[in-house]
PATOR-309443 format. One record per residue (C-alpha): residue in one letter; x, y, z; residue number from 1. Coordinates in nm, 3 decimals. Example, Ala and Ser with C-alpha at 12.3 -4.5 7.8 and 13.67 -1.06 7.14 Angstrom:
PATOR-309443
+------+---------+---------+---------+-----+
| code |      xx |      yy |      zz | pos |
+------+---------+---------+---------+-----+
|    A |   1.230 |  -0.450 |   0.780 |   1 |
|    S |   1.367 |  -0.106 |   0.714 |   2 |
+------+---------+---------+---------+-----+
//
This chain:
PATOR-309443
+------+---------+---------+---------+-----+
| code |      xx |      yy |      zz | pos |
+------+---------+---------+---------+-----+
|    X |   7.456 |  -0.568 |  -0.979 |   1 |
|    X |   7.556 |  -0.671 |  -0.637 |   2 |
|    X |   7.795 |  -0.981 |  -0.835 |   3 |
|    X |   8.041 |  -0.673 |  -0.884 |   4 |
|    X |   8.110 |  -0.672 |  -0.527 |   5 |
|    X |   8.219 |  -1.003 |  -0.510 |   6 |
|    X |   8.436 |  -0.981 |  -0.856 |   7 |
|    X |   8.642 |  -0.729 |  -0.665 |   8 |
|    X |   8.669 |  -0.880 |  -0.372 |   9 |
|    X |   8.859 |  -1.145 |  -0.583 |  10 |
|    X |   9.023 |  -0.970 |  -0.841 |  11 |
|    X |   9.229 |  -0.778 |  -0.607 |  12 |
|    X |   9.325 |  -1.083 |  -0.446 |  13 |
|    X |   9.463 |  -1.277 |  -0.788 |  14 |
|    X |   9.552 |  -0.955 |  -0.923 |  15 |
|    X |   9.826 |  -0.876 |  -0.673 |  16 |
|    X |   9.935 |  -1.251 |  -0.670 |  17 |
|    X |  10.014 |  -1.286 |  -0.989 |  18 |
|    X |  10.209 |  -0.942 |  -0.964 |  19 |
|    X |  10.347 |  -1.058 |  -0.635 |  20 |
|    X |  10.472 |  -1.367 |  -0.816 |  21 |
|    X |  10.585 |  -1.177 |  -1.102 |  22 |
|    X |  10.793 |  -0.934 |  -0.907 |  23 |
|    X |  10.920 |  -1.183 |  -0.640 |  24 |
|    X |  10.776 |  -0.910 |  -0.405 |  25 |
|    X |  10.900 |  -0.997 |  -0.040 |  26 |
|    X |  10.529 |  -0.965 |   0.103 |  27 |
|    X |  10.431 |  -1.289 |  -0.116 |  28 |
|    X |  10.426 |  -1.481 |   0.241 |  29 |
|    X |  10.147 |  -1.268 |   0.344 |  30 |
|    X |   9.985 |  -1.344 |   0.044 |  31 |
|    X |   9.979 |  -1.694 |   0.125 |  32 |
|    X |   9.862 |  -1.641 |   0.460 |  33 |
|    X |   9.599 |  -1.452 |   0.315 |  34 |
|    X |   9.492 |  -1.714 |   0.112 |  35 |
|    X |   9.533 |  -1.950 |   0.391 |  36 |
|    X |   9.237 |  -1.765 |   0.548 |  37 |
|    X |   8.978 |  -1.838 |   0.287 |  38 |
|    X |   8.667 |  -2.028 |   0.356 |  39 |
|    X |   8.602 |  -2.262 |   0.047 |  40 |
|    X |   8.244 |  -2.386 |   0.234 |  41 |
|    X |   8.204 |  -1.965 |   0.302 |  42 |
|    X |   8.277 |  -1.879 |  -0.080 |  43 |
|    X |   8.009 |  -2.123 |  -0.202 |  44 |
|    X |   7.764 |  -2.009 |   0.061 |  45 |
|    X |   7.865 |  -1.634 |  -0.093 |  46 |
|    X |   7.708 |  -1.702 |  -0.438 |  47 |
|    X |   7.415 |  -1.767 |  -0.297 |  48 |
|    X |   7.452 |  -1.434 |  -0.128 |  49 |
|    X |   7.527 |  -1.276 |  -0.413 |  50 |
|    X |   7.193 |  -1.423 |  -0.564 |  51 |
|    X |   6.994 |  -1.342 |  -0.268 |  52 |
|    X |   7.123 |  -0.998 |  -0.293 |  53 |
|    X |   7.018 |  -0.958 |  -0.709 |  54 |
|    X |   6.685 |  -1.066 |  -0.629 |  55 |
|    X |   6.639 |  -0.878 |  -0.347 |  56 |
|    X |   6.747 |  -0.523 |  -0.537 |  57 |
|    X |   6.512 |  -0.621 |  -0.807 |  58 |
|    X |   6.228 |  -0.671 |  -0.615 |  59 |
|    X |   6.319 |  -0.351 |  -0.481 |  60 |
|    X |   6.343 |  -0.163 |  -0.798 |  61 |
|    X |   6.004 |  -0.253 |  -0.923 |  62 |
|    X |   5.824 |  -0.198 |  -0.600 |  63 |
|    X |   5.985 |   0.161 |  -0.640 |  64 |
|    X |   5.877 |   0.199 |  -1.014 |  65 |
|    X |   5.512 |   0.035 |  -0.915 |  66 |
|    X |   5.497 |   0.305 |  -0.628 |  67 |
|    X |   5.590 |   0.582 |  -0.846 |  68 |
|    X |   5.321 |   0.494 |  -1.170 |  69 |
|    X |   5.041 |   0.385 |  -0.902 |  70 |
|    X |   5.163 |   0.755 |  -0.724 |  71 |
|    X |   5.309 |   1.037 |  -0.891 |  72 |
|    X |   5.304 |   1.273 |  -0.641 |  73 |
|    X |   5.524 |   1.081 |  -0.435 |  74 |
|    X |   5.747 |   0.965 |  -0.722 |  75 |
|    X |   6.066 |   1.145 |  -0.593 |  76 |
|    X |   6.009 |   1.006 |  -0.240 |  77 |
|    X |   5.987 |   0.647 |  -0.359 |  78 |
|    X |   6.298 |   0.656 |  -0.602 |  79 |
|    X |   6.493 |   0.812 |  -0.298 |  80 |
|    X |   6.417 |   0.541 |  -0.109 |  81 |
|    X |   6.511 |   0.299 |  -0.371 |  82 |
|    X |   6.821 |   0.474 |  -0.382 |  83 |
|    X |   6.904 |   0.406 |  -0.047 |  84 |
|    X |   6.799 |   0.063 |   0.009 |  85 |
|    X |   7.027 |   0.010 |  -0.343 |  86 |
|    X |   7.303 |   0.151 |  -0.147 |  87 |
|    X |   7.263 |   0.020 |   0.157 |  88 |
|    X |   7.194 |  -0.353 |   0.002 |  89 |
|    X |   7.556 |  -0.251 |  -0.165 |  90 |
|    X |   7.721 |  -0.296 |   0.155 |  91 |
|    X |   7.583 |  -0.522 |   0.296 |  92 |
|    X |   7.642 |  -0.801 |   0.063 |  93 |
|    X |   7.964 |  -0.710 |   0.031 |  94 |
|    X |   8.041 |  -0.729 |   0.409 |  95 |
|    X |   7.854 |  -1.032 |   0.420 |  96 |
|    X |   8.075 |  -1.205 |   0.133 |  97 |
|    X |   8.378 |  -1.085 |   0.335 |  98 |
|    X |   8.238 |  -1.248 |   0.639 |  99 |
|    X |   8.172 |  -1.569 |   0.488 | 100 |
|    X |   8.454 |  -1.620 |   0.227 | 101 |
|    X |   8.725 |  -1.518 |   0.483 | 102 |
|    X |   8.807 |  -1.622 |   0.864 | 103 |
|    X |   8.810 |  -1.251 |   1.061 | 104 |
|    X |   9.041 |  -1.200 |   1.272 | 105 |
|    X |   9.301 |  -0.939 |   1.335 | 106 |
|    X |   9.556 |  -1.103 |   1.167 | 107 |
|    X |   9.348 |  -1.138 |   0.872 | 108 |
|    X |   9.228 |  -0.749 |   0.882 | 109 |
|    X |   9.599 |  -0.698 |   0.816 | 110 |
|    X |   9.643 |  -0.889 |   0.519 | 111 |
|    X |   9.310 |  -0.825 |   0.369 | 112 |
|    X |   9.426 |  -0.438 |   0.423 | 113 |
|    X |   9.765 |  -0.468 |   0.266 | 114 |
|    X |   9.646 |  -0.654 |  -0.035 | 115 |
|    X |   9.366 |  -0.421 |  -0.118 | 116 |
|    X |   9.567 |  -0.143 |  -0.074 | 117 |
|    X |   9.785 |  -0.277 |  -0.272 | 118 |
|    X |   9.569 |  -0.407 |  -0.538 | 119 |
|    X |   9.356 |  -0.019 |  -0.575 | 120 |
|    X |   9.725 |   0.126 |  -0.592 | 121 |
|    X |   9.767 |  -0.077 |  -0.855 | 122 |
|    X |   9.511 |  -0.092 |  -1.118 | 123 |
|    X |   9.190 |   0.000 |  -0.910 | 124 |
|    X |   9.250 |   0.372 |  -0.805 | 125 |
|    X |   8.961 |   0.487 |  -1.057 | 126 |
|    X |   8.721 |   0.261 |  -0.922 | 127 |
|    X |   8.786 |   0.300 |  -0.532 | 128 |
|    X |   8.787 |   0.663 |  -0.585 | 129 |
|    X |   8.407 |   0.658 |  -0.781 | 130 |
|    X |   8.316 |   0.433 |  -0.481 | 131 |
|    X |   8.468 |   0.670 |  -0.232 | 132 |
|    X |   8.296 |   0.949 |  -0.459 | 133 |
|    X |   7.943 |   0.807 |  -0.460 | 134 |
|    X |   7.968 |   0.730 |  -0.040 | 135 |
|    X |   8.026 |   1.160 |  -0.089 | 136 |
|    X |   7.725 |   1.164 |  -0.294 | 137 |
|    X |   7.467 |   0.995 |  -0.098 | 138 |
|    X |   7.543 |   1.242 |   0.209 | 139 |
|    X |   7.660 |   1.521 |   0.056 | 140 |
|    X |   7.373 |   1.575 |  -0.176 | 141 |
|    X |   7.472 |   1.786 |  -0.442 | 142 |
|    X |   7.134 |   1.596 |  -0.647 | 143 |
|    X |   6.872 |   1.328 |  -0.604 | 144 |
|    X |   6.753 |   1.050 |  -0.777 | 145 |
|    X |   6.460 |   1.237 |  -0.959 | 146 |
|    X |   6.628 |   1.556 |  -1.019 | 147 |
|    X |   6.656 |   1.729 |  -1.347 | 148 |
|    X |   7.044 |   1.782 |  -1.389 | 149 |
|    X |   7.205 |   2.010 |  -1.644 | 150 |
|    X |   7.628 |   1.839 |  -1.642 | 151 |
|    X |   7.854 |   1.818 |  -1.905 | 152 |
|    X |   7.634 |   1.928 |  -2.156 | 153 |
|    X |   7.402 |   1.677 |  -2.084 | 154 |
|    X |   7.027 |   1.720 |  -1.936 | 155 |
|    X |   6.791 |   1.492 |  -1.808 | 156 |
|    X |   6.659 |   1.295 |  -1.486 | 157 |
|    X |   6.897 |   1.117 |  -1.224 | 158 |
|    X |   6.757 |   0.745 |  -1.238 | 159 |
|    X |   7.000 |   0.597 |  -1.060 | 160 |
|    X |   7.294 |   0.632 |  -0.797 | 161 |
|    X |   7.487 |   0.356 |  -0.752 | 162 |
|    X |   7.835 |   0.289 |  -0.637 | 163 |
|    X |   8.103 |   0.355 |  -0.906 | 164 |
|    X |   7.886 |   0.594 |  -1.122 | 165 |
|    X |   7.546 |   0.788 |  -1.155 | 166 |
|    X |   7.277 |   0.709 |  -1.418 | 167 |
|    X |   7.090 |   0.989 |  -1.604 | 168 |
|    X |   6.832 |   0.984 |  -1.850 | 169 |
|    X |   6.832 |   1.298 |  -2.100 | 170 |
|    X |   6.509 |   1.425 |  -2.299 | 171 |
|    X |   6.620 |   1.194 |  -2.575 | 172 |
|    X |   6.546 |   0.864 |  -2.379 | 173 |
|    X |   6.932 |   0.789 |  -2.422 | 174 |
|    X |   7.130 |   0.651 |  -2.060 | 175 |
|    X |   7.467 |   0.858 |  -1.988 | 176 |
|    X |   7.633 |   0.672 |  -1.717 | 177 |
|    X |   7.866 |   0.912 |  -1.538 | 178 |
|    X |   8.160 |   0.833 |  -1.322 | 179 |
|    X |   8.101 |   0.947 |  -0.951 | 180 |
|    X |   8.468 |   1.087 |  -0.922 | 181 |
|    X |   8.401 |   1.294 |  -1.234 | 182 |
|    X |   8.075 |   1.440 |  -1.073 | 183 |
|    X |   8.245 |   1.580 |  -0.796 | 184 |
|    X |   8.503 |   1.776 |  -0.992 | 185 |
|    X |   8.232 |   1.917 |  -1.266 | 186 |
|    X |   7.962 |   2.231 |  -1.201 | 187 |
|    X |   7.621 |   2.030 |  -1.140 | 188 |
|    X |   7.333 |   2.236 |  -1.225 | 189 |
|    X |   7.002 |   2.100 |  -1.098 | 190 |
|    X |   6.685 |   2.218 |  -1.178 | 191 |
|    X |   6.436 |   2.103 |  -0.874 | 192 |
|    X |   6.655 |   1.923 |  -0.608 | 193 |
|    X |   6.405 |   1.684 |  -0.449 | 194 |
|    X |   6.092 |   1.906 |  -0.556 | 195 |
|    X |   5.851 |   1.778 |  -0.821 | 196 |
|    X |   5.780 |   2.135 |  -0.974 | 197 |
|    X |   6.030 |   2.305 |  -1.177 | 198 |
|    X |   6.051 |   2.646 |  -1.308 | 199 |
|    X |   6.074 |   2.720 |  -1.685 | 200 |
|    X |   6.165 |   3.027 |  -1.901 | 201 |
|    X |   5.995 |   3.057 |  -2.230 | 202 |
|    X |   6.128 |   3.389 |  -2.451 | 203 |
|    X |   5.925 |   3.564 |  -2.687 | 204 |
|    X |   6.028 |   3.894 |  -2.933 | 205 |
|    X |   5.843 |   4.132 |  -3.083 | 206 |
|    X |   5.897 |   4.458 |  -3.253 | 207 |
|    X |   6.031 |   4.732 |  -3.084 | 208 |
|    X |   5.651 |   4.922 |  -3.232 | 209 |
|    X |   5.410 |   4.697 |  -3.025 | 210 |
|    X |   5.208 |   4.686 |  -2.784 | 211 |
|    X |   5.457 |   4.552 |  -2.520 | 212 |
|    X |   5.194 |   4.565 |  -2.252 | 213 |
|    X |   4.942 |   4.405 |  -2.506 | 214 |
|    X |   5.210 |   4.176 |  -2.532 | 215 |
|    X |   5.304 |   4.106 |  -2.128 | 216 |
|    X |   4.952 |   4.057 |  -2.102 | 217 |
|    X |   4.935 |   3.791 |  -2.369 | 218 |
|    X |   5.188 |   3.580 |  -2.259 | 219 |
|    X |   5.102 |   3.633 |  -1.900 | 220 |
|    X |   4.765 |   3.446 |  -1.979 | 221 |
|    X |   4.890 |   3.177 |  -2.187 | 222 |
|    X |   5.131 |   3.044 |  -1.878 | 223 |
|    X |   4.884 |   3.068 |  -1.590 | 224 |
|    X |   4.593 |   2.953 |  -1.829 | 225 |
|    X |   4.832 |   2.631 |  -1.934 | 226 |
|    X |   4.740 |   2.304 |  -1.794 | 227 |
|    X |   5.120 |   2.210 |  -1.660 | 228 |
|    X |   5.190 |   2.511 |  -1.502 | 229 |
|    X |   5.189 |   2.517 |  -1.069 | 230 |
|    X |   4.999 |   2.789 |  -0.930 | 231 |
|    X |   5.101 |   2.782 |  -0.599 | 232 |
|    X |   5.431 |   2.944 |  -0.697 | 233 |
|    X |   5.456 |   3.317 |  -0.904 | 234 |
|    X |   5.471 |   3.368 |  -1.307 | 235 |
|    X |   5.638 |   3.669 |  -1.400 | 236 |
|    X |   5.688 |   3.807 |  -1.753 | 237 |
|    X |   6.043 |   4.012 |  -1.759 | 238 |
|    X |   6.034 |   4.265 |  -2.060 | 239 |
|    X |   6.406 |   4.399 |  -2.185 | 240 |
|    X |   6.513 |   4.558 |  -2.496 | 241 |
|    X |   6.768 |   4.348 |  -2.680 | 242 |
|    X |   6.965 |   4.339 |  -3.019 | 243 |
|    X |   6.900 |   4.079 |  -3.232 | 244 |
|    X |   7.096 |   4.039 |  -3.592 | 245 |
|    X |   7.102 |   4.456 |  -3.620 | 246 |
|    X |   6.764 |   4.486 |  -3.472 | 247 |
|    X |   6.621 |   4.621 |  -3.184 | 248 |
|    X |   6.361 |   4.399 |  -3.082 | 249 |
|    X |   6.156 |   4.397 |  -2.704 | 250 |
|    X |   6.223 |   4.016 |  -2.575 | 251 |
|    X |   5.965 |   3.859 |  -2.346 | 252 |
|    X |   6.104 |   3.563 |  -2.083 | 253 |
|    X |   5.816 |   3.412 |  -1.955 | 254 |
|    X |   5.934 |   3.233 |  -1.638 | 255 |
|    X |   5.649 |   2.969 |  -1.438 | 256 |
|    X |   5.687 |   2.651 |  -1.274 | 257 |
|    X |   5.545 |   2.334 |  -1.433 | 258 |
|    X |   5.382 |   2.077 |  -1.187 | 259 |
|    X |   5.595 |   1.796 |  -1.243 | 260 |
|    X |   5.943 |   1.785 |  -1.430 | 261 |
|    X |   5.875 |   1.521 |  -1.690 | 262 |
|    X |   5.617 |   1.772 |  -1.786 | 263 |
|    X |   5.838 |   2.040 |  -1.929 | 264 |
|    X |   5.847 |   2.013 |  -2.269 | 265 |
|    X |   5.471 |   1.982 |  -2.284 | 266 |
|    X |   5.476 |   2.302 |  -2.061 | 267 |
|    X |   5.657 |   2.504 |  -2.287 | 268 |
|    X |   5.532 |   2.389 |  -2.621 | 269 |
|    X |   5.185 |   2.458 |  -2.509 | 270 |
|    X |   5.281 |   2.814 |  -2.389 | 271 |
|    X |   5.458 |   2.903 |  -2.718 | 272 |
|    X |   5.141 |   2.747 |  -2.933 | 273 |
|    X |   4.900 |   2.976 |  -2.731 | 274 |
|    X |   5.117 |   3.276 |  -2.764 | 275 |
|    X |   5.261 |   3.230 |  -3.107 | 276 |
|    X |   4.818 |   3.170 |  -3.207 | 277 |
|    X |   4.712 |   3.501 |  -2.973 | 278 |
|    X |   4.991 |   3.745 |  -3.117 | 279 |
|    X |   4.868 |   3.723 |  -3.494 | 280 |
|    X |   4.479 |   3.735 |  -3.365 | 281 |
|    X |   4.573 |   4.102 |  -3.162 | 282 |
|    X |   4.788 |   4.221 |  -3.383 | 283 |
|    X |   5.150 |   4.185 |  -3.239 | 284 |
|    X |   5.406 |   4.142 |  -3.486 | 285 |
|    X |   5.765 |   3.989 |  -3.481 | 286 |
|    X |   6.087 |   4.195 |  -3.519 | 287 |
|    X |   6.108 |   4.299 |  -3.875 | 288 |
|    X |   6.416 |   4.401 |  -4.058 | 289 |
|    X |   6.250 |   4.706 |  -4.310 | 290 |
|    X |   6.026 |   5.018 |  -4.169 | 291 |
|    X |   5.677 |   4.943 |  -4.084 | 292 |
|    X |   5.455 |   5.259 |  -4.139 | 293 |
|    X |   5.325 |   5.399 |  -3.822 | 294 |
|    X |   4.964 |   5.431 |  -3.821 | 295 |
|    X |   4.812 |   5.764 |  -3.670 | 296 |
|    X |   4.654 |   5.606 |  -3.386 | 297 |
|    X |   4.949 |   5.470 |  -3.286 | 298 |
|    X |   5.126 |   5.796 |  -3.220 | 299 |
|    X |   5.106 |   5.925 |  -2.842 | 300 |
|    X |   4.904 |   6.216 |  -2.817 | 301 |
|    X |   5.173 |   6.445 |  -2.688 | 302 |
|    X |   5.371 |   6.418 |  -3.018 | 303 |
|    X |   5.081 |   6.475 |  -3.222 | 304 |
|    X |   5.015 |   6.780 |  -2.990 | 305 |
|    X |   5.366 |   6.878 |  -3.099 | 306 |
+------+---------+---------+---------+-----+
//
């Protein structure tokens, strides 16, 4: 990862001499001077760098994904250090190759400032502002690596924050790699912002005849009595009439917190198989389109005393 640092370094520099050649541009003397400044021995000793650097962020990366397996409670802590030391490892390579491949002095400042700003005016405005983007990103905060992001119509875990983009990894095990200039122009929705525990909202309906309370009750069980769900934090049960395809049906939105985000799916599909098993057993039916016929025990007392 950290050889991208390098290939910019240089591709700035040969793009804006070859457009400095093509265009006869009148600062092609300080391109020379630039050029003059170059450390041949330093570039060589750069690679190495550069090498030093890969192996270094791998070693890091596992270490992190070790930590999290051997530790899951302190998963999110360990990727957020990964993140950093990723970042941080970032620069300093890159400073490093700039220290080695060219002689610093305040004359070459200059130059090395003209030509990059020339060269990101030119064709590397998208990338400089994702850089600039994810430098916002690491201190602003607006996620972590770890949380479960809703963006873009996409949904998943932030695995990665590098640079020029952010990695996430949606419920389908697919890798959307989003630009970090993008991310700071979009709505960002995340769903536990450096906490491992999450809340979830299951819905339920049933007819507007049941038993809602029979029903509250149900469903109430079936989330605290679930083996993902976090105790330490509330389960409510929010009951509402609503209208459903010409119906008038009583919806049910379960809403508890699992213990861990990666267990969400399990969370809910083990709350709707206990409910969707307990309803039938007690008697609660669905919404139903035709008339069901009330049965006498059903009817409240003070309408039969009417």
């Amino acid at each position: 990862m950290t050889h991208r640092i390098v290939f910019l370094v240089f591709a700035a520099i040969l793009l804006v001499t070859r457009d400095a050649a093509a265009q006869d541009m009148p600062k092609s003397d300080d391109l020379v001077k630039l050029i003059g400044f170059i450390r041949p021995l330093g570039v060589f000793m750069s690679v190495f760098v550069v090498l030093g650097g890969n192996l270094l962020l791998r070693f890091v990366t596992d270490s992190a994904q070790k930590i999290a397996e051997r530790f899951p409670a302190r998963r999110l802590l360990a990727q957020k250090i990964e993140s950093i030391l990723r970042f941080s490892l970032y620069m300093t390579v890159g400073l490093t190759v700039m220290g080695l491949s060219f002689e610093i002095n305040t004359e070459t400042l200059r130059l090395v400032a003209l030509v990059f700003g020339f060269g990101i005016g030119l064709a590397m405005k998208d990338v400089a502002a994702s850089v600039i983007a994810g430098i916002t990103i690491m201190f602003d905060r607006p996620f972590q690596v770890g949380d479960r992001v809703s963006y873009a119509g996409e949904y998943g875990d932030i695995i990665q924050i590098g640079l020029r983009s952010v990695r996430m990894r949606t419920l389908d095990d697919n890798i959307v790699t989003i630009p970090n200039n993008k991310i700071l122009t979009e709505v960002t929705s995340s769903g536990n912002y450096g906490a491992l525990d999450m809340q979830v909202a299951v819905n339920f309906y049933v007819g507007a005849d049941q038993d809602v309370e029979l029903a509250e009750r149900i469903v109430r069980e079936a989330m605290l009595t679930s083996r993902y769900v976090f105790l330490d934090k509330p389960v409510v049960v929010l009951v509402s009439q609503e209208i459903v395809a010409d119906m008038v049906v009583v919806q049910l939105r379960a809403k508890g917190y699992v213990l861990d985000t990666r267990y969400e799916k399990a969370f809910q599909t083990d709350v709707c198989k206990r409910v969707l098993l307990a309803f039938p057993e007690y008697g609660v039916l669905p919404p139903a389109a035709f008339e069901r016929a009330v049965r006498p025990d059903h009817i409240p007392h003070r309408v039969l005393a009417s």
